[in-house]
Structure formats: structure tokens, C-alpha cells
N, C-alpha and C positions, 0 to 999 in steps of 0.2 A: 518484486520482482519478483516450487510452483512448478510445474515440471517444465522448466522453471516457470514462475511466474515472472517474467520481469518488468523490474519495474518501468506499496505491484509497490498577429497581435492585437488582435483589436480591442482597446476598452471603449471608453465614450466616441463616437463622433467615429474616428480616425485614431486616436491615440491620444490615452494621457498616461503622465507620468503619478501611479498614486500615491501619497506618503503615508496619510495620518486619517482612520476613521473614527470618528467620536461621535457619543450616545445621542440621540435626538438627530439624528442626521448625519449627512456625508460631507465631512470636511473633508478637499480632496487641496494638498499642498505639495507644490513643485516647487526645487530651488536648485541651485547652482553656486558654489564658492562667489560668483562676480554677481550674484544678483540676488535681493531680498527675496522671501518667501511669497508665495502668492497663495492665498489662499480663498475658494471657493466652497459657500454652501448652500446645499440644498435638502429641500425639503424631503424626496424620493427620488430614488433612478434605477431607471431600466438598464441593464447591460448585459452583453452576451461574456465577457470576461474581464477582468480585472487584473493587472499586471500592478505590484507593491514592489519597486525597485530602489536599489539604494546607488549614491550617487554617481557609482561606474558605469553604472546602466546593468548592474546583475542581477537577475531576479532575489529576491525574499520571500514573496509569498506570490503562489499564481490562486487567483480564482476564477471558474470556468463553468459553464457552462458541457453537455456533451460534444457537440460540435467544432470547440471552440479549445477544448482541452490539450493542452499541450503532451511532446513527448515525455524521453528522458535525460537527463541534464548530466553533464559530469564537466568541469570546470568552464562552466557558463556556454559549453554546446550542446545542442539538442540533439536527438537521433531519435529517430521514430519510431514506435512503439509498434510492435508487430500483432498485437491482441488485443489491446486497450482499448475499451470503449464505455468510459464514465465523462460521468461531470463530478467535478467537488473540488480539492484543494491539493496544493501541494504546496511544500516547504523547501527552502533553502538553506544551505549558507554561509560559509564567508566565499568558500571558492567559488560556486554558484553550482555545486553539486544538487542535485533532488536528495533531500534527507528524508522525506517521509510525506504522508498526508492525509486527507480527509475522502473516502468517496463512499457511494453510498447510492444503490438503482433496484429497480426488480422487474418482473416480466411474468406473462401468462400465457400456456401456452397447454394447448387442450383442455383449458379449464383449471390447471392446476397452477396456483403461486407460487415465485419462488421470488426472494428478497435479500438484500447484503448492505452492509455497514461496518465501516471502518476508520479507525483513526493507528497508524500505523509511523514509526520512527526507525529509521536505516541504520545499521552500522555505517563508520567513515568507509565510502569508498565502495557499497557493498549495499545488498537488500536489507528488508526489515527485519529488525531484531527483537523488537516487542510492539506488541499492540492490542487493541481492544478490538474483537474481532462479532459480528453476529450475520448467521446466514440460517434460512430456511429455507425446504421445501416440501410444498404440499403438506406443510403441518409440521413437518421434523423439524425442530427448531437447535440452533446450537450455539451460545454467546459465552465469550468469557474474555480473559487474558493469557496471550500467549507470549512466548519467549521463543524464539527461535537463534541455533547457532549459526553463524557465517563464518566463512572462512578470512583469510588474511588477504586473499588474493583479491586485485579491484575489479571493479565489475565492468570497466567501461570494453571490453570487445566482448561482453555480452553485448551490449548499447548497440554497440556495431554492425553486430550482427543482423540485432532486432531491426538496426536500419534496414540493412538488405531483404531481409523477410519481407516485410511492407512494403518494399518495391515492387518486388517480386510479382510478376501478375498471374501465375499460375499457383493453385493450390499445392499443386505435387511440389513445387518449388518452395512456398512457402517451411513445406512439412521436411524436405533435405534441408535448408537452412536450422529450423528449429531443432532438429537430429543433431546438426554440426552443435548448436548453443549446447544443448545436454552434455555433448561427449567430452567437450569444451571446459564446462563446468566440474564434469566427474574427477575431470584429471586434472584439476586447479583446485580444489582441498572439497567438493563436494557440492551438489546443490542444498545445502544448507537442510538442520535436522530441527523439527521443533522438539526442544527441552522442557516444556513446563506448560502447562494447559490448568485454568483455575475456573469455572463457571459451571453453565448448566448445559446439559450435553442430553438430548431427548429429555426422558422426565427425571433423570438423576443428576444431582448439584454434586461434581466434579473436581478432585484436585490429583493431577496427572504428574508424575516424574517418568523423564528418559532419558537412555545413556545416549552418548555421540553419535551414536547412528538413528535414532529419533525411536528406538523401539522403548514400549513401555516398558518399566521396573517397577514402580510402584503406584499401586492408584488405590485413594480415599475416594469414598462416595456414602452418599447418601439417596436410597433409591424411592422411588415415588410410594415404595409401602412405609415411607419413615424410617426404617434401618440403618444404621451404619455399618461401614462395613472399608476391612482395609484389607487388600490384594498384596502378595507378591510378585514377580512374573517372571520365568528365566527370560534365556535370549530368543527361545523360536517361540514366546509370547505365549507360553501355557502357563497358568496359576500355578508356583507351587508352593504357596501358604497360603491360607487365609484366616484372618480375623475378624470374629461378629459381634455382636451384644452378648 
């Protein structure tokens, strides 16, 4: 779910219900307390998404396509995502909350790349809390693991919000709703601060500390000339230590 980012039916035919996939093919099993298991397999299939439900009818796992991608879930309702536009996966679960997921797109645009990947897991009730995160562009490349804070408060009239955003048919409207989400979030414990950054950040291998408000205090690095080298930082983010070979 970024300023903010928040978070962040059709399968076969008409609809199936999926349980269980196993290696060599699509074992695809539906059942019901009053009736044995049915199970069907095949060799390959084509699908635009994939709904893995358990037996309330709550999601567990969605897979998706772009088009096909669903919103955001908080005790098994949806609300529409006001920015969102991937394919990949998301996770549930027991309430039928969205805990986290899988996506992953990129795009050109005057000639220049740019590309994203992620696999990402929520606090209860709230956006992601850690994940393996990589994006570039035009060549900057940046991958690691991060940690981000969330606050205690739920997120669901963020959700709400984001419904109304995506209704919304005017841009200007769009941009006052997503204003209301900010000021929303500011006064509800914060839109959340990333704490901890471990990977490779342009051409230096990266391991980042920050206090509660996501500003840096301490950064390990190692810079593309080989060096190590470890930083102090006060609060307005000026070095005042450092340590070298």
C-alpha cells in the first residue's frame, strides 16, 4: 500500500473453484463437507486468473493476470484500488484480508527501460512490512530487502477511500480524494517509515539503518571502487562520522 502506496472472477470457463496444484500438471480439486472431492487433470491451461479458495468461499491465494487483477481485501471485501495496474499474486488469510504478494511489470518510454519486482508481506490489518523489493531505470538499478514500520491503526478507510478515487471520473478528483488518504494516514500513526534497506543500491552493496521517521543513521557500504566504508548521519541527514579501511 507510498505516498501512500496502497495496497501496494473469472478462472477457467466461467469459474472454478481451485484447491490443490501439483508438479507435472494442474491438479485443479473442488469439494464440499456433503460431497467427495473431484479432482481434475491436465496436461497445460491457459487462464486469465486463478482464484485458490478455501471452503467459505474466502480467497487464499489470487493469481492474475493484468486485466484481471483484483483490488484490496480486508475481511473478505474488496475495494478498488485507485493506482494499481499489475498482474502477479496476492496472498491471504484466515479473515480474507490481502497480506501481501507477488508482482512484477516494466515499460519503455522514449527509449528508456524501466522494470519492478516484488514479493512483499503486510503487517495484520495494515501495508507491507518487509519485502524483497528490485526496480530500475534507464540503467539505475536498486534490489534488496527492506523493512518498513506500520502503524497500529487498520488500514481499511484507506481501502475506502481508494474505492472512491477509482470511481471518481475526474483527475482533479482523483488527486482531492488521494490528499484526503495522506492527511488520513498522517494523523492515524503515519504513512509508514522504511527501517532497514540491505542490497545493492546503484553500483554500491548497501546495508541501511533508520530511526521512526525513515531518516537514515547508519549506512555500511561497500562502493564500486572496493572500499568499505561505514557512515554516521545526524537527523537533517549530514555525515558526522566516518569510517574507512
Amino acid at each position: 500500500m507510498k505516498a501512500p502506496s496502497w495496497k501496494m472472477a473469472v478462472a477457467v470457463g466461467t469459474a472454478l473453484g481451485i484447491g490443490t496444484l501439483l508438479p507435472g500438471g494442474w491438479a485443479i480439486a473442488t469439494s464440499t463437507p456433503a460431497q467427495k472431492a473431484r479432482v481434475a487433470t491436465f496436461d497445460e491451461i491457459n487462464v486469465g486468473r486463478v482464484n485458490i479458495v478455501e471452503p467459505n468461499g474466502k480467497y487464499r491465494l489470487v493469481l492474475s493476470n493484468k486485466p484481471r487483477f483484483p483490488g484490496l481485501f480486508m475481511d473478505g471485501k474488496e475495494y478498488k484500488h485507485h493506482n494499481r495496474s499489475q498482474g502477479g499474486m496476492l496472498f491471504f488469510n484466515d479473515n480474507g484480508d490481502e497480506v501481501g504478494g507477488m508482482g512484477f511489470g516494466n515499460r519503455t518510454v522514449d527509449g528508456k527501460n524501466s522494470a519492478s519486482a516484488s514479493i512483499l508481506f503486510d503487517q495484520y490489518k495494515q501495508d507491507q512490512t518487509v519485502g524483497m523489493v528490485y526496480s530500475e531505470n534507464d540503467r539505475k538499478r536498486v534490489a534488496g530487502i527492506r523493512v518498513w514500520d506500520r502503524p497500529d491503526a487498520s488500514i481499511q478507510p484507506l481501502m475506502e477511500m481508494s474505492d472512491r478515487a477509482s470511481r471518481e471520473p475526474t483527475e482533479a478528483g482523483k488527486a482531492k480524494i488521494r490528499k484526503e488518504m495522506m492527511a488520513h494516514a498522517k494523523a492515524n500513526g503515519g504513512v509508514g517509515a522504511e527501517r532497514f534497506f540491505a542490497g545493492k543500491q546503484l553500483q554500491d552493496a548497501v546495508v541501511r539503518l533508520a530511526d521512526k521517521q525513515g531518516r537514515p543513521r547508519l549506512v555500511m557500504k561497500v562502493g564500486d571502487d572496493g572500499l568499505p566504508m561505514i557512515e554516521f548521519l545526524g537527523e537533517d541527514g549530514k555525515v558526522v562520522k566516518r569510517i574507512t579501511q
